[in-house]
C-alpha positions, 0 to 999 in steps of 0.5 A, a space after each residue: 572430592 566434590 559432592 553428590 547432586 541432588 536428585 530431582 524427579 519431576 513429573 509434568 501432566 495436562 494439569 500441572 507439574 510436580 516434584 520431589 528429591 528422590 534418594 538411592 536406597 538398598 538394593 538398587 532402589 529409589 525413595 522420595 527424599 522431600 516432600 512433593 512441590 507442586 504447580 498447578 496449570 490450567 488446561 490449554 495453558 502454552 509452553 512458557 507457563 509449563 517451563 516456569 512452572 518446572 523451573 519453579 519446582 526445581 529451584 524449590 526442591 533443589 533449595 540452593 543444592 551446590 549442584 542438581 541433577 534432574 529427570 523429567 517426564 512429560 506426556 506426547 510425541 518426543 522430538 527425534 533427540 527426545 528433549 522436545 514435545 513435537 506434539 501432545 494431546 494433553 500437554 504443551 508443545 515446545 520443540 526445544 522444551 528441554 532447552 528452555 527449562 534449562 535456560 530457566 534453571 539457570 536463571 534460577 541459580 540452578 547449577 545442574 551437573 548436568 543436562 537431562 538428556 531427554 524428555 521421558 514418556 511419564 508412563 515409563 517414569 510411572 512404571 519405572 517408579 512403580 517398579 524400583 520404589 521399595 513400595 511400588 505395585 511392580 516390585 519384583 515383577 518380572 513381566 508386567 502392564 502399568 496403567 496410570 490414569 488422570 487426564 488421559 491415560 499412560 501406559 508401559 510395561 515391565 519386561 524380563 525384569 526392566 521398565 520399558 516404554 510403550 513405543 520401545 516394544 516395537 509390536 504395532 501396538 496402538 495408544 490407548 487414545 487411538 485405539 477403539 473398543 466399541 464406539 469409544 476409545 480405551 482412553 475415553 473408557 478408563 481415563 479419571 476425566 472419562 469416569 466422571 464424564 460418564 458417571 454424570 451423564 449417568 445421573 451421579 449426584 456426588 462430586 466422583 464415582 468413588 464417592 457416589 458408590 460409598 452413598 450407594 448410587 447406581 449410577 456410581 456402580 454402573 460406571 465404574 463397573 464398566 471401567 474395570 470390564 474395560 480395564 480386562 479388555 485392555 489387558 487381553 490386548 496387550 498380552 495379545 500384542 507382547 505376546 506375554 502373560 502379565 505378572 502383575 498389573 499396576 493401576 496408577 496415578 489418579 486412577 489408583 486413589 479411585 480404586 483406593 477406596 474401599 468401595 471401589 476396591 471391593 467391587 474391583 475385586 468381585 468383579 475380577 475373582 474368576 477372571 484372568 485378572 483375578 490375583 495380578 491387579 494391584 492399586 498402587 499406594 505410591 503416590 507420585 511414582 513417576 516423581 520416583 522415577 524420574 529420579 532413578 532413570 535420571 541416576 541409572 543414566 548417569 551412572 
């Protein structure tokens, strides 16, 4: 009988792509099996440097693996079979993505048993980690809003108990980059490149918002402040537009380390006691939950 394959979630992003075996665990759950292999990407950087960078990750974690099974991530617009990027705000676009990273893995010695069938939205591999990782913020949510922050932002959401892409729902909802609340879109509001923009077009004088709110700065206050009333917004929409009333809501990614701190966290919690928010937000402490999920819908796939 020949062997189980490695597992391998990989996450792309507009900065870089990251990747780690991920391993089955009790009841149906998925936990990081290596540590994490990353490769960073300067901005604007074209197609063939986000497949070298993949393929190198691969190879890395797979470590002469006899045969590798893998799910990947990448944020944009998916080609009609979903193993292409037809177009990508933050991100590279490559039609036949898939295809070349494939080719790349095998030039590698990467023997894959066999091919990933289409490109995820990384806010579904996000959530899906979130939800199926023994430590992930939507464990047992039932209904739920993932909202992961970087670059730009990335959304889905849990439904009756099932990770679920944004685009799946099917209710006219609007990305958070085309979507506007006020002058600005959501994703210039909540976004962690948002955050620092508008914190130092406030005056802040530390490196992020999260430490200048630890040195007291109001400037720090004033913006943070302003992304969790943006956050409430945000949320009053997508329970609007699903029709459904969020069980819990995961923030993710790099947003999470800005809200990890305690500082931060505090002000998040005063800011929502007595809001609809209040007691349904968690900061999630799963770093690299779309690695996990990656992994585990590859697996669910496959199965």
């Amino acid at each position: 009988m020949s062997a189980e394959p490695v597992l391998v979630g990989v996450d792309g992003g507009g900065s870089g792509v990251r990747a780690a075996r991920v391993v089955r665990t009790e009841g149906g759950l998925y936990d990081f099996g290596s540590a994490f292999v990353l490769r960073a990407i300067d901005a604007g950087s074209d197609a063939r440097t986000y497949v070298r960078a993949a393929a190198d990750v691969v190879a890395e974690v797979a470590d002469g693996a006899a045969s590798v099974l893998f799910g990947m991530g990448m944020p944009g617009r998916k080609t009609e079979d979903g193993r292409g990027i037809a177009y990508a705000l933050h991100g590279p676009v490559d039609v036949e993505f898939l295809a070349h990273l494939e080719s790349a893995l095998g030039a590698r010695g990467v023997r894959l048993a066999a091919s990933c069938a289409r490109l995820d939205d990384d806010g579904l591999l996000g959530c899906a980690g979130e939800r199926l990782s023994p430590r992930g913020a939507l464990r047992d949510a039932n209904d739920a809003y993932y909202l992961g922050g970087g670059t730009g932002l990335a959304e889905a959401f849990v439904v009756a108990g099932e990770p679920t892409a944004f685009e799946d729902c099917g209710r006219g909802l609007s990305r958070a980059w085309r979507q506007f609340d006020g002058e600005m879109t959501f994703e210039e509001r909540l976004s962690v490149r948002a955050l620092n923009q508008a914190y130092r077009r406030a005056g802040g004088r530390a490196d992020l918002p999260e430490v200048g709110l630890a040195h007291g700065e109001s400037a720090a206050r004033e913006t943070l402040t302003g992304a969790i009333q943006a956050l409430q917004r945000l949320v009053a929409r997508r329970e609007e537009a699903l029709g459904l009333r969020f069980d819990r809501i995961a923030i993710s990614q790099r947003l999470a380390s800005v809200f990890a701190t305690s500082p931060a966290r505090d002000l998040l919690e005063a800011s929502i006691e007595g809001t609809p928010l209040e007691g349904r937000v968690a900061v999630s402490e799963v770093r690299g939950s779309a690695v996990v999920g990656a992994g585990a819908m590859a697996d669910r796939r496959r199965a």
